[in-house]
DSSP file (Angstrom, degrees, kcal/mol; ACC not computed):
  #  RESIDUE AA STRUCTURE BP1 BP2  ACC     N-H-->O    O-->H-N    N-H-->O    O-->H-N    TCO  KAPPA ALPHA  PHI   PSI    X-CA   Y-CA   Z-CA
    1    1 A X              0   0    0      0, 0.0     0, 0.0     0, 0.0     0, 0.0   0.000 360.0 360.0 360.0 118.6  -18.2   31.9  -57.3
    2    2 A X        -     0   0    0      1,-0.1     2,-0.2     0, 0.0     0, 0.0  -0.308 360.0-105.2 -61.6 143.7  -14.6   31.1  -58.6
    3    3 A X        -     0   0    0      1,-0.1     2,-0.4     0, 0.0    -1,-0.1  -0.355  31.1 -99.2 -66.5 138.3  -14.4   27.0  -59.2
    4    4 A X        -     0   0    0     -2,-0.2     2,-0.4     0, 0.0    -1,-0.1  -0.442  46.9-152.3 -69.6 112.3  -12.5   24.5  -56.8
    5    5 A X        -     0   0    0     -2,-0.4     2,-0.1     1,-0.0     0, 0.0  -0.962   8.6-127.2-110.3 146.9   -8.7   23.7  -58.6
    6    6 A X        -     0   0    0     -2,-0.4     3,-0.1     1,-0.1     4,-0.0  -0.197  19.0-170.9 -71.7 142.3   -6.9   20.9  -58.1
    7    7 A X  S    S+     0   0    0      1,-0.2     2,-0.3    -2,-0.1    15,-0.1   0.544  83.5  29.6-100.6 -37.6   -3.1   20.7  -57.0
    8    8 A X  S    S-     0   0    0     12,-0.1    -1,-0.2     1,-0.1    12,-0.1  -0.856  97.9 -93.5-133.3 153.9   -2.7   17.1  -57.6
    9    9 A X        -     0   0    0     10,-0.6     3,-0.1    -2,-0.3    -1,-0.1  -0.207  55.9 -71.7 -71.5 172.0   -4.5   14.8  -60.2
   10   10 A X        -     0   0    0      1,-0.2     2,-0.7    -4,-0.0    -1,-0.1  -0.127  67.2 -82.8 -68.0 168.1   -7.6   12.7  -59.6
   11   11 A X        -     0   0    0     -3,-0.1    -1,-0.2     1,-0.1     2,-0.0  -0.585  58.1-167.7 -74.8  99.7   -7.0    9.7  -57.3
   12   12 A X        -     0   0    0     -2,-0.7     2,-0.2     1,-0.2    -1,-0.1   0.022  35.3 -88.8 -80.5 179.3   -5.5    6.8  -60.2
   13   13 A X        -     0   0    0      2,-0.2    -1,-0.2     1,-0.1     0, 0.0  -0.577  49.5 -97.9 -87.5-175.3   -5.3    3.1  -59.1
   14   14 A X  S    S+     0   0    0     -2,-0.2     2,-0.9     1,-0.0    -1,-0.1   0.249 102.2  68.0 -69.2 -15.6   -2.0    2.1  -57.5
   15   15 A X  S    S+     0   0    0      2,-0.1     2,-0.3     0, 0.0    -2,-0.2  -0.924  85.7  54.1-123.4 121.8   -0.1    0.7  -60.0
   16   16 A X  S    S-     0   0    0     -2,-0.9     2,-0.1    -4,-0.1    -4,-0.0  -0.884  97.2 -54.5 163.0-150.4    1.0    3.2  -62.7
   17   17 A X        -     0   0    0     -2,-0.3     2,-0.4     2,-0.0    -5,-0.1  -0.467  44.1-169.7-100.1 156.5    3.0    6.9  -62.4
   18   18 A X        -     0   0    0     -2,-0.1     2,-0.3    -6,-0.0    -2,-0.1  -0.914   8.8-161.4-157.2 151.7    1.6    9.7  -60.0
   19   19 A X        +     0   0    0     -2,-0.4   -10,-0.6     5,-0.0     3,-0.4  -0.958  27.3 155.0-137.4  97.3    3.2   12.9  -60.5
   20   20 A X        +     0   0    0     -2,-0.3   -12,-0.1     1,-0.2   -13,-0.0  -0.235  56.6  88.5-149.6  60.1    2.1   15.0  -56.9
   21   21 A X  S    S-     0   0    0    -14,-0.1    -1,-0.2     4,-0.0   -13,-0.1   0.002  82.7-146.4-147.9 -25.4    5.2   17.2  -57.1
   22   22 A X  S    S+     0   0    0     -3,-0.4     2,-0.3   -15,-0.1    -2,-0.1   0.537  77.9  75.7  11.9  15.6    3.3   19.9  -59.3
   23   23 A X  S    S-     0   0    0     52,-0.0    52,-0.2     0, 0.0    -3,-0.1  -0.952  92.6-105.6-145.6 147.7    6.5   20.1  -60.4
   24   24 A X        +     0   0    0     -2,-0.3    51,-1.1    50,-0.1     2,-0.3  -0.200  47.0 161.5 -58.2 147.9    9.4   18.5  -62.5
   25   25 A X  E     -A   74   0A   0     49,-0.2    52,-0.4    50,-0.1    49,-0.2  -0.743  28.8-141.0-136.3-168.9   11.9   17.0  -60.5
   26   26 A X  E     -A   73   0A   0     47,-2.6    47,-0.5    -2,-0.3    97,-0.1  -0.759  10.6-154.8-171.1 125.0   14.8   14.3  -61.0
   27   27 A X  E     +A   72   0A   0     95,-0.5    95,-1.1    45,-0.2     2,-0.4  -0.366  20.5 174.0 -79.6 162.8   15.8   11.6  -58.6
   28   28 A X  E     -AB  71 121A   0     43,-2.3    43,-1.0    93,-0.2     2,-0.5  -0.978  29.8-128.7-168.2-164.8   18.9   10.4  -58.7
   29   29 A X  E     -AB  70 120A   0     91,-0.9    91,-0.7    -2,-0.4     2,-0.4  -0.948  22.0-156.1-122.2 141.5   21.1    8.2  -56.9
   30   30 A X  E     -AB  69 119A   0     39,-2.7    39,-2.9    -2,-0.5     2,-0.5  -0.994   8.9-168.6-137.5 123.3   24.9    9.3  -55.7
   31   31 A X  E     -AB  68 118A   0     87,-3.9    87,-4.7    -2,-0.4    37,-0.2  -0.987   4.9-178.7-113.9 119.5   27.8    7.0  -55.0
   32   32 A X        -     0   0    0     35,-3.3    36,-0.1    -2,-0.5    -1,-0.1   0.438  26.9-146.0-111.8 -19.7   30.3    9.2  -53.4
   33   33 A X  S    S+     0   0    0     34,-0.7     2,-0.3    85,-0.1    83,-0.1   0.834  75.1  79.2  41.8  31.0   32.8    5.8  -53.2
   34   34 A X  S    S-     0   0    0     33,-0.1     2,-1.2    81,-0.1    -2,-0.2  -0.923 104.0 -97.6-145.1 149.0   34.2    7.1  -49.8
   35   35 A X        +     0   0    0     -2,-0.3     3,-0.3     1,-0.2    32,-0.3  -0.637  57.2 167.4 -50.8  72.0   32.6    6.9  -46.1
   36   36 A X    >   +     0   0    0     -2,-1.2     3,-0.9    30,-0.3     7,-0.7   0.689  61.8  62.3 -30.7 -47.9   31.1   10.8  -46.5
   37   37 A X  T 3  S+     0   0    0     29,-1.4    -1,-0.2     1,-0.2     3,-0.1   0.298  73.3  83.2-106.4  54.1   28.9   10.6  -43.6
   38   38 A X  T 3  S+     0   0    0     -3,-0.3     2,-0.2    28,-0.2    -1,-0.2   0.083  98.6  52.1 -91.3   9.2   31.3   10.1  -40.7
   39   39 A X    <>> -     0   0    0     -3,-0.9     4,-1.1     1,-0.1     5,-0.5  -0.824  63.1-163.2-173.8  85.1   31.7   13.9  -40.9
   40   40 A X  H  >5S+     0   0    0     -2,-0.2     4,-2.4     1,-0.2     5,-0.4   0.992  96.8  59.6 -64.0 -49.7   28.9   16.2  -40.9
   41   41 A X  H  >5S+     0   0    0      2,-0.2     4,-2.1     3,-0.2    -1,-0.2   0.967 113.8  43.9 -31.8 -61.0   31.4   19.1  -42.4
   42   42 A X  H >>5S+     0   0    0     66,-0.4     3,-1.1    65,-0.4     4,-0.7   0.912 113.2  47.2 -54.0 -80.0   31.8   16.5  -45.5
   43   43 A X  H 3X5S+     0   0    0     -4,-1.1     4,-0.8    -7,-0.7     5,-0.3   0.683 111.9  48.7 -54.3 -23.6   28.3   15.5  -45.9
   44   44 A X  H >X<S+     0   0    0     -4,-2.4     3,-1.5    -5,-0.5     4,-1.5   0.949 113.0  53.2 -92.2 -50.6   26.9   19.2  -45.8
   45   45 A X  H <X S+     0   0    0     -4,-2.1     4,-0.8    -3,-1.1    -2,-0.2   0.698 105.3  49.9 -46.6 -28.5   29.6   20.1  -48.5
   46   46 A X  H 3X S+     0   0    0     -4,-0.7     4,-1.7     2,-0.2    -1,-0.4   0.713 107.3  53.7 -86.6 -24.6   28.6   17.7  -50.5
   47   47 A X  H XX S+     0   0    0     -3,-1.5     4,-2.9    -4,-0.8     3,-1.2   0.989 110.1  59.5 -65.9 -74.5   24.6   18.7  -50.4
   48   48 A X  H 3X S+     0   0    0     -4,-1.5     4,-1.1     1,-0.3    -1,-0.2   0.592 101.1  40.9  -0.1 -66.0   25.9   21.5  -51.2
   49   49 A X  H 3< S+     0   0    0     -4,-0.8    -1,-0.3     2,-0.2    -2,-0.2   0.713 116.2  52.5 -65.4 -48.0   27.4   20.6  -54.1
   50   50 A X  H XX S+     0   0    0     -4,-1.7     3,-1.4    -3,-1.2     4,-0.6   0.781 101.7  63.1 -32.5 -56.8   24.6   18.7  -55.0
   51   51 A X  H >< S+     0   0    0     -4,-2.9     3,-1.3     1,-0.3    -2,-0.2   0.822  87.6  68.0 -63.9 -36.6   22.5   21.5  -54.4
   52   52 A X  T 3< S+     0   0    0     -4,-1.1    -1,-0.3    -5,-0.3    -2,-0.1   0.742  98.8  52.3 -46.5 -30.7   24.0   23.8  -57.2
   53   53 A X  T <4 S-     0   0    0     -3,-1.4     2,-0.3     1,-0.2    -1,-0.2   0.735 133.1 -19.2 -91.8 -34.0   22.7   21.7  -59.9
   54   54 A X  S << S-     0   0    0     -3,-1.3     2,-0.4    -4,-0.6    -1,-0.2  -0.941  74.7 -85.7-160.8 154.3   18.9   21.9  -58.2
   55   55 A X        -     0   0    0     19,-0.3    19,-1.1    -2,-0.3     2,-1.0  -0.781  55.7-119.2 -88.0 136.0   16.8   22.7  -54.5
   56   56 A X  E     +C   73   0A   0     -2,-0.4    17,-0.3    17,-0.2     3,-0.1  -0.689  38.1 178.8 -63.0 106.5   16.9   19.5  -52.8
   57   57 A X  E     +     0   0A   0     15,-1.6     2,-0.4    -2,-1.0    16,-0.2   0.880  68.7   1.2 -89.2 -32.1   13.6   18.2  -52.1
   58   58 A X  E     -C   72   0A   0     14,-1.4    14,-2.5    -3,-0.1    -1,-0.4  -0.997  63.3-169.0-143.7 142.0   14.0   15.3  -50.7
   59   59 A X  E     -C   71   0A   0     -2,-0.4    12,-0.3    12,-0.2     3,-0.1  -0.984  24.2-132.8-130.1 141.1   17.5   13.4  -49.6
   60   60 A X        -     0   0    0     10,-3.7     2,-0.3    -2,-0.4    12,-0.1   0.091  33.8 -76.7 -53.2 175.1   17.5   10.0  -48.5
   61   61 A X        -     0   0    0      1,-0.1    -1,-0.1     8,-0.1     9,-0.0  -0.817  59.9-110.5 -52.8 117.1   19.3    8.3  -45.3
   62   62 A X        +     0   0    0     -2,-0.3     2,-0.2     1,-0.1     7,-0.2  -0.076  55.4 165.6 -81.3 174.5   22.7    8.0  -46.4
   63   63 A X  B  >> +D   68   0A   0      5,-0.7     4,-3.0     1,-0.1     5,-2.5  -0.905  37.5  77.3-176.4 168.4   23.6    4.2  -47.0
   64   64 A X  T  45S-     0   0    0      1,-0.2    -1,-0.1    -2,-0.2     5,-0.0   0.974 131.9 -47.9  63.6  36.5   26.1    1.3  -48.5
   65   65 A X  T  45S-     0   0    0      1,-0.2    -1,-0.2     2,-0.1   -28,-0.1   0.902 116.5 -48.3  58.2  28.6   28.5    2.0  -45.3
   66   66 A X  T  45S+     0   0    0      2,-0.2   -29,-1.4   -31,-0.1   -30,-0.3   0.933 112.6 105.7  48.6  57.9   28.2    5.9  -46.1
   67   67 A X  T  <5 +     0   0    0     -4,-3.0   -35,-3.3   -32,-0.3   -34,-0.7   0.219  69.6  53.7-128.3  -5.3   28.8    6.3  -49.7
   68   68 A X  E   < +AD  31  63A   0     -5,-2.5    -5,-0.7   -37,-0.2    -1,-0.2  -0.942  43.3 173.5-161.4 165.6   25.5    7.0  -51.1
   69   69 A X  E     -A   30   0A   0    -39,-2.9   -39,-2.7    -2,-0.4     2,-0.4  -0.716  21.6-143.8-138.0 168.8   22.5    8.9  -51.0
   70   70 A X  E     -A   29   0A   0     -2,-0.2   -10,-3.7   -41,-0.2     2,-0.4  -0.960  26.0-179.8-140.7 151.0   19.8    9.0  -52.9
   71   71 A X  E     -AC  28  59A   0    -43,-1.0   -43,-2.3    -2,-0.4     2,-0.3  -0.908  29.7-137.0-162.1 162.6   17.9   12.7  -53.5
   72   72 A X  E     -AC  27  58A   0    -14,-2.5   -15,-1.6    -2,-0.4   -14,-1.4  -0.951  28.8-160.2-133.2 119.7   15.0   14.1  -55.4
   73   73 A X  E     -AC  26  56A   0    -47,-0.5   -47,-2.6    -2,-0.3     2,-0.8  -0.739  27.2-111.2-110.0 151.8   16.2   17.8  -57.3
   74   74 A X  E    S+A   25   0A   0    -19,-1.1   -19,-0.3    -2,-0.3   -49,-0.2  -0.853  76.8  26.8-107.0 107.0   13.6   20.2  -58.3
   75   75 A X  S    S-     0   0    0    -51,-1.1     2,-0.3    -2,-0.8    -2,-0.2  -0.045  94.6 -58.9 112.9 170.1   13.4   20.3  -62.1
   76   76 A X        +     0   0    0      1,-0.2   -50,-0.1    -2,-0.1    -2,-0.1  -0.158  48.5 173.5 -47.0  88.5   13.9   18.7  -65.5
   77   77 A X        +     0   0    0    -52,-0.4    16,-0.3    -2,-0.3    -1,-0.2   0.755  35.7 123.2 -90.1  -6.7   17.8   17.9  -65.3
   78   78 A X        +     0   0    0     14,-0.1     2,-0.3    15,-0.1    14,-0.0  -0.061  44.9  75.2 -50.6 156.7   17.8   15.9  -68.7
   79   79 A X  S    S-     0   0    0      1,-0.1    14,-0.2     2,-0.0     3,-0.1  -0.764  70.3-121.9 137.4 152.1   20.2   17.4  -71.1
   80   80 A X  S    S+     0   0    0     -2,-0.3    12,-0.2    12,-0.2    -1,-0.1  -0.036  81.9  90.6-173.9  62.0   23.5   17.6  -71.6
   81   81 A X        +     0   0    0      2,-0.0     2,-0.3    10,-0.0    11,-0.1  -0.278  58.1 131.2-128.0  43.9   24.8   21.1  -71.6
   82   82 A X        -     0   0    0      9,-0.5     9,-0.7    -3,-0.1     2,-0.5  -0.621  44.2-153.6 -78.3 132.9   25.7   21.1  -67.2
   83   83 A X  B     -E   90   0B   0     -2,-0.3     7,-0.2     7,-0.2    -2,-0.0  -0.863   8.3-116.0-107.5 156.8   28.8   22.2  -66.9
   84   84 A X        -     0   0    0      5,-2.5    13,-0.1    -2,-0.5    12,-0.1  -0.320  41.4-109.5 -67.7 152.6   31.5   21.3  -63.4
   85   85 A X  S    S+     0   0    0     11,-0.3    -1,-0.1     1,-0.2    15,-0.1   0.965 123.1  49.8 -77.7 -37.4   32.2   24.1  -61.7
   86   86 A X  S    S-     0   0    0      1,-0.1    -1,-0.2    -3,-0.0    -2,-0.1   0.772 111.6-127.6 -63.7 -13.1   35.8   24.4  -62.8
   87   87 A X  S    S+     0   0    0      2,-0.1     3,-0.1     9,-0.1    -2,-0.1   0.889  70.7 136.6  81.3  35.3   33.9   23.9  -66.1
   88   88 A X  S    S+     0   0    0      1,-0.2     2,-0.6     8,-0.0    -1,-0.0   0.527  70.9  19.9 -46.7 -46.4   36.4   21.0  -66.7
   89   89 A X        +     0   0    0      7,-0.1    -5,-2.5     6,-0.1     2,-0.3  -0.977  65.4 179.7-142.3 135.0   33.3   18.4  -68.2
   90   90 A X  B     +E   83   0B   0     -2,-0.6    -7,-0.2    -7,-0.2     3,-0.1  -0.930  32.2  80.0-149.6 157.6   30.4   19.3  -69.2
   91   91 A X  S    S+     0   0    0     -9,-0.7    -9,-0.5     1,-0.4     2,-0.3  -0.345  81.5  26.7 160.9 -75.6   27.3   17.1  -70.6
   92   92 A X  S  > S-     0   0    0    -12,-0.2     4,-2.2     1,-0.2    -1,-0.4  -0.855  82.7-109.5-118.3 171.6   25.0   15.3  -68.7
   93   93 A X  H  > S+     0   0    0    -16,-0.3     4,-0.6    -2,-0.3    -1,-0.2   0.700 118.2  57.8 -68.6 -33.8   24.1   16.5  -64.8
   94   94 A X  H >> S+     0   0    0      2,-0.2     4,-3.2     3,-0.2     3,-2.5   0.987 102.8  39.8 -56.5 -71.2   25.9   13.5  -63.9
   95   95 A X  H 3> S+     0   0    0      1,-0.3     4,-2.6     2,-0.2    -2,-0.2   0.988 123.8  43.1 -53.4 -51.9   29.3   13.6  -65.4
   96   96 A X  H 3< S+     0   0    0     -4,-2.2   -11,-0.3     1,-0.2    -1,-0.3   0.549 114.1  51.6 -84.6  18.0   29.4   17.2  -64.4
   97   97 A X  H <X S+     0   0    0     -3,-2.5     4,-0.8    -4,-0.6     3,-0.3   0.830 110.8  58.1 -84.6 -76.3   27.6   16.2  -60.7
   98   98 A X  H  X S+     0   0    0     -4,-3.2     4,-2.4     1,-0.3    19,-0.3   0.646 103.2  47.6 -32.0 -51.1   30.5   13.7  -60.6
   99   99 A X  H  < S+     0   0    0     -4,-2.6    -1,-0.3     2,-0.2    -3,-0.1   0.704 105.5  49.1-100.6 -14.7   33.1   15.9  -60.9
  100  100 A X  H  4 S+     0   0    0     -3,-0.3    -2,-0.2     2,-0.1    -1,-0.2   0.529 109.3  56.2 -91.1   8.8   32.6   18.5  -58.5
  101  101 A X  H >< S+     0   0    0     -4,-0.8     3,-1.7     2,-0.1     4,-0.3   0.916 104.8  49.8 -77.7 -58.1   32.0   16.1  -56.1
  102  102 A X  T 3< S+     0   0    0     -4,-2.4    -2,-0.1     1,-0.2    -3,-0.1   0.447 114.0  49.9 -45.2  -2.3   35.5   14.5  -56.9
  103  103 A X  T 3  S+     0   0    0      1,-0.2    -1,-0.2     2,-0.1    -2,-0.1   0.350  81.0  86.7-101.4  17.0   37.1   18.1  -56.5
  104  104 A X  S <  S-     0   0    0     -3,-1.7    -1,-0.2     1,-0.2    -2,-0.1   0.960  81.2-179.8 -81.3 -34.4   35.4   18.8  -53.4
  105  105 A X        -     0   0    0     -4,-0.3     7,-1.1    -3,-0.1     2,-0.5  -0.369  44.2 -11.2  57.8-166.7   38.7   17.0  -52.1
  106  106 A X  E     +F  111   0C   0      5,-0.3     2,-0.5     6,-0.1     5,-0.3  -0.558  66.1 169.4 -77.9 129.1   39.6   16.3  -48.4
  107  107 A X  E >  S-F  110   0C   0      3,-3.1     3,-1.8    -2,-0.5   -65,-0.4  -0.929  75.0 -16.3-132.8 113.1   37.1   18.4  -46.4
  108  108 A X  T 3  S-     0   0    0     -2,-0.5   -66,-0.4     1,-0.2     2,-0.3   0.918 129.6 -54.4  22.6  81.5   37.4   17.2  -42.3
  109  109 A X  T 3  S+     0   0    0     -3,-0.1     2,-0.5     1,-0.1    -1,-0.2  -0.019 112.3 114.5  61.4 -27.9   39.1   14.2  -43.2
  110  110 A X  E <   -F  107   0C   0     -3,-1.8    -3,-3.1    -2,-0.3     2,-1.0  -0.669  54.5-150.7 -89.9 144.3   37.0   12.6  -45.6
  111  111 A X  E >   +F  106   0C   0     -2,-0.5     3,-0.7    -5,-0.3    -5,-0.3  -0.831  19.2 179.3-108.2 106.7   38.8   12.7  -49.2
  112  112 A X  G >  S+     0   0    0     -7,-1.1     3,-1.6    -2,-1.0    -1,-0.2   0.929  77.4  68.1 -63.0 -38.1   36.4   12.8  -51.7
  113  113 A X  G 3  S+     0   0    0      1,-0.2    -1,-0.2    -3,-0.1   -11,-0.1   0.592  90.4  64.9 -54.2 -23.3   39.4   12.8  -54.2
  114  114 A X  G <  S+     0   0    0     -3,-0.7     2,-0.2    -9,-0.0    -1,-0.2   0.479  98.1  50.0 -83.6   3.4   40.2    9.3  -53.3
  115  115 A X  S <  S-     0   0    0     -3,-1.6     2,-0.7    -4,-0.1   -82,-0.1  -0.621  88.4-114.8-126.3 167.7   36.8    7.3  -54.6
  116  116 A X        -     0   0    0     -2,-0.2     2,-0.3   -83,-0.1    -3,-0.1  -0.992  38.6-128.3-112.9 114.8   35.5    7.8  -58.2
  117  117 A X        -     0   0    0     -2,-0.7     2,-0.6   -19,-0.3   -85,-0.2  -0.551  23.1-155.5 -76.4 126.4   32.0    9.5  -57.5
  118  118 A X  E     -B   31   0A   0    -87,-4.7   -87,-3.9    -2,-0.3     2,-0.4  -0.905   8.7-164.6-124.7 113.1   29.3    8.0  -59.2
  119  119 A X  E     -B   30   0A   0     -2,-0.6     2,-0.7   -89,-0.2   -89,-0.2  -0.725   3.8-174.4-121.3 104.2   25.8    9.5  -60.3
  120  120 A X  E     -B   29   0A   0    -91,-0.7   -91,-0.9    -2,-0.4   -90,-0.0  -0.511  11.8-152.1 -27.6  55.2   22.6    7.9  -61.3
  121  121 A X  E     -B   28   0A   0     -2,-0.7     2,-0.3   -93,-0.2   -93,-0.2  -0.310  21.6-153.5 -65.3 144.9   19.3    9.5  -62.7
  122  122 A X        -     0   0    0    -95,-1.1   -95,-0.5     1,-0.1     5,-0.1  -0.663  24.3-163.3 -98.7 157.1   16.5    7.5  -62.0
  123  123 A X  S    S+     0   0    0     -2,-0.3     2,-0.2     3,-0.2    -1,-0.1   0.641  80.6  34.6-112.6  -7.0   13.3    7.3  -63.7
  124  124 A X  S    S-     0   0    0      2,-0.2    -2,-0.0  -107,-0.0   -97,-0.0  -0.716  77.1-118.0-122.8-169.7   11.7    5.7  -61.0
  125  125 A X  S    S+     0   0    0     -2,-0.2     2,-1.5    -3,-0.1     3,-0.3  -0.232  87.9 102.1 -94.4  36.2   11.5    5.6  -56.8
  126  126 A X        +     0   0    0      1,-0.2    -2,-0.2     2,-0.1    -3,-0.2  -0.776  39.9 144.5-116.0 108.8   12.6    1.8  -57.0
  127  127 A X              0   0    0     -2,-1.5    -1,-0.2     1,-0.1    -2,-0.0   0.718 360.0 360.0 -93.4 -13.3   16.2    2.1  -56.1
  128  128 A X              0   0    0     -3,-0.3    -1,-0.1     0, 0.0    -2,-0.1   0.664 360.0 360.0 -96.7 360.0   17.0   -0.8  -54.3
């Protein structure tokens, strides 16, 4: 009789790292420095955009008067050979994050081009 496997590790105490993802991810936090979700057209372009880098597993509530969001990407994004898609920067997932979000431009009204877009990896879930 084949043996019982595990998905997720044994049950730790509470206070330390739990990994129950079976996979690498990377959170990270995105300051879009314009009102993005007034506009469902903006805000899916920008997931979008997001989304090239990584599958979205999880995206937060947008927040901070709807300029930033906070998301979970499926795999290891450490590194620093991403390139932008006009292939303008490349280095860390951030800078090149950063900057195809600032080309997205005006997309039904909201101008992305007008904020400096700012992106965060996190190493933990304490954002606030």
């Amino acid at each position: 009789m084949a043996g019982v496997t595990r998905a997720h590790p044994a049950v730790a105490n509470l206070i330390g790292e739990h990994r129950m993802a079976g996979k690498e991810i990377t959170m990270l936090a995105i300051d879009f420095n314009v009102d993005a979700d007034g506009s469902a057209v903006a805000m899916a372009a920008a997931l979008d955009t997001i989304q090239r880098y990584g599958n979205i597993l999880l995206a937060g509530a947008v927040y901070g008067t709807g300029q930033q969001i906070d998301v979970i990407l499926e795999g290891d994004l450490s590194g620093s050979d991403f390139k932008s898609a006009d292939t303008t920067v490349e280095g860390t997932v951030a800078a090149a994050m950063a900057e195809d979000l600032l080309n997205l431009g005006t997309i039904d009204g909201v101008n992305f081009a007008t904020g400096t877009p700012a992106v965060t990896v996190k190493s933990t879930l304490q954002f606030a």
